[in-house]
Backbone as CSV, one residue per row, in Angstrom:
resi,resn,N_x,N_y,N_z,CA_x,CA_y,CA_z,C_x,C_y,C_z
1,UNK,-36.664,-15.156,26.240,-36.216,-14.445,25.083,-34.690,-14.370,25.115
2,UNK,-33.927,-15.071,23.663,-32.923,-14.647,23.615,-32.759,-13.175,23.274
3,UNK,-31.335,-12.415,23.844,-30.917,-11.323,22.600,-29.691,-11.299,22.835
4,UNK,-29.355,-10.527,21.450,-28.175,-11.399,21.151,-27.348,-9.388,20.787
5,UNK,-26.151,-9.685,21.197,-25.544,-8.401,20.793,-25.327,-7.943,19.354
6,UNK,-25.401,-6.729,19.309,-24.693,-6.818,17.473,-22.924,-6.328,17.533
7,UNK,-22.832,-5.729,19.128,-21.152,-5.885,18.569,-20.222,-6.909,19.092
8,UNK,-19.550,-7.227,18.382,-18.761,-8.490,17.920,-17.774,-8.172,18.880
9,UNK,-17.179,-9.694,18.850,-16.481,-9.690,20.363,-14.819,-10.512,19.526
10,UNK,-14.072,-9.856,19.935,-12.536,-10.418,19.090,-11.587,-9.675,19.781
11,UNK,-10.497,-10.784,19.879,-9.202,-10.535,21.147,-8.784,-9.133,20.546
12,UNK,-8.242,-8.508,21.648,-7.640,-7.133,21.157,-6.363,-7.537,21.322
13,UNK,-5.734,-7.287,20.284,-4.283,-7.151,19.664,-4.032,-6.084,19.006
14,UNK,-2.908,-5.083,19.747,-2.085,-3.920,19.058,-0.997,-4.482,18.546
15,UNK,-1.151,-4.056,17.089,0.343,-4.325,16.834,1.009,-2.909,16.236
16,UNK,2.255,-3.125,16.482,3.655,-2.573,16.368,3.014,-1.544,14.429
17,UNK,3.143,-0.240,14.340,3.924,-0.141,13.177,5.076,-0.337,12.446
18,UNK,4.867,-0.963,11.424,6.237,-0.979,10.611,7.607,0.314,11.188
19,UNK,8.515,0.027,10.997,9.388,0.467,11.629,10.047,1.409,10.057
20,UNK,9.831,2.800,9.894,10.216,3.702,9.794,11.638,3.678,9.138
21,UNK,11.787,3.578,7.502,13.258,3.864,7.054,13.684,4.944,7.118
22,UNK,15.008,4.966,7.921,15.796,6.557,7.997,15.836,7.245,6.802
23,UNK,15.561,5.764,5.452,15.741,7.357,4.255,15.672,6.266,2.802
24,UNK,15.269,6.769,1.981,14.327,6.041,1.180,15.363,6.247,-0.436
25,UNK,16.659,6.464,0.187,17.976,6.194,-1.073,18.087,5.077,-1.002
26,UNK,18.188,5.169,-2.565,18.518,3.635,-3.778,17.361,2.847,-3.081
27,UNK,16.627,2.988,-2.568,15.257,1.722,-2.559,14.191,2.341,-3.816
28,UNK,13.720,0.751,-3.915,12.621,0.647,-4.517,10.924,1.341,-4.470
29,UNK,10.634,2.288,-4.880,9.594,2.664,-4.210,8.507,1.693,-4.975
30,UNK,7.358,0.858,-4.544,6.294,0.015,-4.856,4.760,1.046,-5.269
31,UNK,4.142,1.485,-5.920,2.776,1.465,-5.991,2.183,0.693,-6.740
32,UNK,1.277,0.244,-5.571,-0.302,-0.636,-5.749,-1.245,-0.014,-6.502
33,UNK,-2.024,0.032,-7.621,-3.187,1.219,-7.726,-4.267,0.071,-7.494
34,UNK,-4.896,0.468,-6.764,-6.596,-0.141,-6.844,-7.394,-0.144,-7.789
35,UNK,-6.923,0.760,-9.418,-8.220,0.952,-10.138,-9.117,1.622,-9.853
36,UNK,-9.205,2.519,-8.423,-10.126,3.530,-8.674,-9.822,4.584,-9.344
37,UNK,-10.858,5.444,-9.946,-10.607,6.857,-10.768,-9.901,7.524,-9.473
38,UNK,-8.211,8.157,-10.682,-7.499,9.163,-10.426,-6.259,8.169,-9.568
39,UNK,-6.624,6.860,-8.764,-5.771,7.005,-7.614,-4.309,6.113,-8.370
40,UNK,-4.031,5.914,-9.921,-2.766,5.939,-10.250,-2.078,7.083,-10.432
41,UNK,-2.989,8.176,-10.753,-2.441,9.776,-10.883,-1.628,9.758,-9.128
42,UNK,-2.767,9.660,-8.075,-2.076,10.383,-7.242,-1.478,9.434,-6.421
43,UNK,-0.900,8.108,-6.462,0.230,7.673,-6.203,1.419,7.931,-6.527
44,UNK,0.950,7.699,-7.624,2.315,7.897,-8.904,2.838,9.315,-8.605
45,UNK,2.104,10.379,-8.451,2.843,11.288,-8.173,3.635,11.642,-7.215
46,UNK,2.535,10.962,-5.714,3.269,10.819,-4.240,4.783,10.014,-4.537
47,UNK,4.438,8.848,-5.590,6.035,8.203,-5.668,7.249,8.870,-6.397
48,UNK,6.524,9.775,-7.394,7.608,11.052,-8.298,8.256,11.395,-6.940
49,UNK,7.127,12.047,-6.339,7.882,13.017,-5.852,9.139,12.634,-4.480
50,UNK,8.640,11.205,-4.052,9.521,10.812,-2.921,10.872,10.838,-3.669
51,UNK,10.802,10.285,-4.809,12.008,9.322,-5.981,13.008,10.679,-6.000
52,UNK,12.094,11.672,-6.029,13.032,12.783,-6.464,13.856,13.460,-5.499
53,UNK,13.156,13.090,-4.043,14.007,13.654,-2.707,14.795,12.104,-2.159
54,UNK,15.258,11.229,-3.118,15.877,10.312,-2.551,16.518,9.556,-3.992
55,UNK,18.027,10.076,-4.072,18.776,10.193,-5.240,18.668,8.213,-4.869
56,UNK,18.851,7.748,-6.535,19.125,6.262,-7.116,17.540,5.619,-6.748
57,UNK,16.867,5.813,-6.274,15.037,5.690,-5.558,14.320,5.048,-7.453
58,UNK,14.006,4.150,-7.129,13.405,3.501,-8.457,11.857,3.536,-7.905
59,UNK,11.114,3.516,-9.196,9.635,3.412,-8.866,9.047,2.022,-9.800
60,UNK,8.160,1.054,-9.109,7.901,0.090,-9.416,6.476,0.287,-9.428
61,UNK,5.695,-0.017,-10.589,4.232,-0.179,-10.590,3.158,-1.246,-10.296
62,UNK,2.074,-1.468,-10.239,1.097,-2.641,-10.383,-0.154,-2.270,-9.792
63,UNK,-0.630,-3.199,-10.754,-2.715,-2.387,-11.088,-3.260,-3.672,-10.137
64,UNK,-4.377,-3.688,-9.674,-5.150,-4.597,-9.358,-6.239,-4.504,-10.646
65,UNK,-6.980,-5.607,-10.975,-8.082,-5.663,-12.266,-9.497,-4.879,-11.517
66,UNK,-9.439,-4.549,-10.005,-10.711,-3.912,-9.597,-10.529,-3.827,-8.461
67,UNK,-10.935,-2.287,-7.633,-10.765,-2.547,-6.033,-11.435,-3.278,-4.978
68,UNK,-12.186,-4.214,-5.838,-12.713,-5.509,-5.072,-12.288,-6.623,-5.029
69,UNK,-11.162,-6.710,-5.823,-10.584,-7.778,-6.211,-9.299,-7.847,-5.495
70,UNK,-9.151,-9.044,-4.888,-7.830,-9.125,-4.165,-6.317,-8.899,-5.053
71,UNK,-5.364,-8.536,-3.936,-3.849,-8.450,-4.758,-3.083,-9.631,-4.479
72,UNK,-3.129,-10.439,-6.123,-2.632,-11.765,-6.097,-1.564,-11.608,-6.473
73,UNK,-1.185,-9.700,-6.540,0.285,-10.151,-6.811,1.288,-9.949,-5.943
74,UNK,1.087,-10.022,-4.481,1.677,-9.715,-3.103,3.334,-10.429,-3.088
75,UNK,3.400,-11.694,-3.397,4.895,-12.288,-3.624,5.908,-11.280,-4.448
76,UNK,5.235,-11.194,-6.030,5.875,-10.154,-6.478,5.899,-8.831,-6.375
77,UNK,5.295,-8.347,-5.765,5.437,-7.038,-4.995,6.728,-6.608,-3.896
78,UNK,6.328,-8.061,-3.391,7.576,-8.119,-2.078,8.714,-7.908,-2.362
79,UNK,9.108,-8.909,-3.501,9.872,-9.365,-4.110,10.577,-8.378,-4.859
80,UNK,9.751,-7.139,-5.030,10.071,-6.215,-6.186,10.555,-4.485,-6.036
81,UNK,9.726,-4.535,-4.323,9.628,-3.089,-3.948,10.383,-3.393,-2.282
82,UNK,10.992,-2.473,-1.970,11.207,-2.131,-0.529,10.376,-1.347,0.395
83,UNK,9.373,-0.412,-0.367,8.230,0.258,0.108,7.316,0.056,-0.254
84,UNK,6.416,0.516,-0.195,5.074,0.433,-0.950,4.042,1.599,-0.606
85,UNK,3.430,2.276,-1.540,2.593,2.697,-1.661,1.101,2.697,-1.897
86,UNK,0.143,2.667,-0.975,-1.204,2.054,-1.483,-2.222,2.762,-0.800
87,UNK,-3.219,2.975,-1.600,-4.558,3.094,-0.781,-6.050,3.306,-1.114
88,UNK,-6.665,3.703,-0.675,-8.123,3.462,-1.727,-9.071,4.408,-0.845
89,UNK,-9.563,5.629,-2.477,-10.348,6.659,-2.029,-11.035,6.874,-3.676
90,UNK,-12.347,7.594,-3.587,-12.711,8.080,-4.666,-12.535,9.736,-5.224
């Protein structure tokens, strides 16, 4: 008799967090919304409110068409924001 495990076996790699801006003047703030209910409300507001404790702080938007659906718009995102904001809850 074979048996066979069910947990999966894959190299362990820690990586590094992003490294922490001292301060979030004159950057771009980025939100992602996923399209779930509410979560452009409460980005958008998390990004008000950074924008407002970080004088010249711009806020940049973008929807995904569904939170199953990948973000094909990652180049221009990059391209567009210095931060980003994202995440996915109901």
């Amino acid at each position: 008799m074979r048996v066979l495990s069910p947990v999966g076996a894959t190299p362990v790699t820690v990586k590094p967090l992003a490294r922490r801006r001292p301060s979030l003047t004159g950057l771009r703030i980025g939100v992602l919304d996923n399209s779930k209910p509410n979560a452009d409300v409460l980005l958008g507001r998390v990004a008000e409110r950074l924008a407002e404790r970080a004088p010249g702080a711009s806020i940049r938007r973008w929807q995904k068409p569904g939170a199953s659906h990948p973000a094909a718009m990652l180049d221009e995102i990059a391209a567009g924001a210095d931060v980003l904001l994202t995440g996915s809850a109901d």
